[in-house]
N, C-alpha and C positions, 0 to 999 in steps of 0.2 A: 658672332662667335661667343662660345659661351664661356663662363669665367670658371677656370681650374684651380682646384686643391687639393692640396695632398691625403685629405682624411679619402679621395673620392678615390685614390688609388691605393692606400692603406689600410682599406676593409677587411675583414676576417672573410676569408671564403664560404661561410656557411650565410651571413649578414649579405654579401654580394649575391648568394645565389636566391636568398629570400625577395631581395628587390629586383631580382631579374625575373620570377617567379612570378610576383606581385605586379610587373607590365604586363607580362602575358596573361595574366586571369584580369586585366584589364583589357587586355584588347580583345579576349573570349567573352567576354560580357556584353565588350560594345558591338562585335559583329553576333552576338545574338539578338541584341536590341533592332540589329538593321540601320546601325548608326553609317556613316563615312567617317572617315575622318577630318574630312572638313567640318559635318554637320557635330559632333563633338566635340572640337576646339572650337568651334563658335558657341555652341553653347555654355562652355566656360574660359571664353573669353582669354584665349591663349591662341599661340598661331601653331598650324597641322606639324611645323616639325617640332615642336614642342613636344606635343600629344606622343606623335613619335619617336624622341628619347624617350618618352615617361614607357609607353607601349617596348620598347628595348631595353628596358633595363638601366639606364642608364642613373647611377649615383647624385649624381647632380642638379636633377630634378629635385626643385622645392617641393617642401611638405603642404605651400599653398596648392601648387598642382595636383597633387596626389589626391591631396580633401575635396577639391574639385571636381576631380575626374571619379572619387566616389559618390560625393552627392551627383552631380549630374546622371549615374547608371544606377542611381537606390542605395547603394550602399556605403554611405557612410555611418549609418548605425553604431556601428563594431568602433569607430574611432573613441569611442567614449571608454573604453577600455582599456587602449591603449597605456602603458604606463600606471594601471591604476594603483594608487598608495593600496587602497586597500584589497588589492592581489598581488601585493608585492610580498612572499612570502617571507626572504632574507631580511627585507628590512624590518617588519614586522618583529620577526625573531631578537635582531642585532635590538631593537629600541625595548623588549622586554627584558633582554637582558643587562640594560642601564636601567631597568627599573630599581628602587631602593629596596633593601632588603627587609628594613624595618622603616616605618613612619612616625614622629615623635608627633605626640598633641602640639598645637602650636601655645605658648603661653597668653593669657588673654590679657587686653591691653588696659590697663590702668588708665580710669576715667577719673583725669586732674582738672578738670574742667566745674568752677565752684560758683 
């Protein structure tokens, strides 16, 4: 049985339907490879009904699974992406505008050393 929480039922509906979204262009990639599902959960070493919450959509499926099931069918490429600081536009934004408006020379340090 697998273990339940509440973020897995408190998803925004757009977030739910990208990860439902994201099984299904997994399991269209694995049956173009001419995988099974057996031969794909053994090659990343999780068991068929595993595979199969991840291939449904299902929330609760780890992010180690998911990385799995991209490298094992090529594509985990795109993961490096993921989150990137530096496509992160807002934050970008928000941390330029903590920038200081002005920068003072710093005073140089008195060499008392005789």
């Amino acid at each position: 049985m697998t273990k339940s929480t509440q973020a897995k039922f408190s998803l925004p509906p757009d977030v739910a339907e990208t990860i439902s979204r994201l099984g299904e262009n997994i399991r269209i990639a694995r049956k173009r490879r001419a995988m099974t599902l057996d031969d794909m959960a053994s090659r990343m070493f999780v068991t068929r009904k595993t595979l199969a919450r991840l291939e449904n959509g299902d929330p609760g499926v780890s992010l180690a699974v998911i990385s799995s099931a991209l490298w094992v069918l090529g594509l985990d490429k795109g993961l490096k992406h993921i989150a990137n600081p530096e496509e992160d536009k807002v934050g970008i934004h928000n941390q330029k505008q903590r920038l200081p408006q002005r920068v003072h020379p710093k005073k140089p340090k008195l060499d008392l050393d005789f």
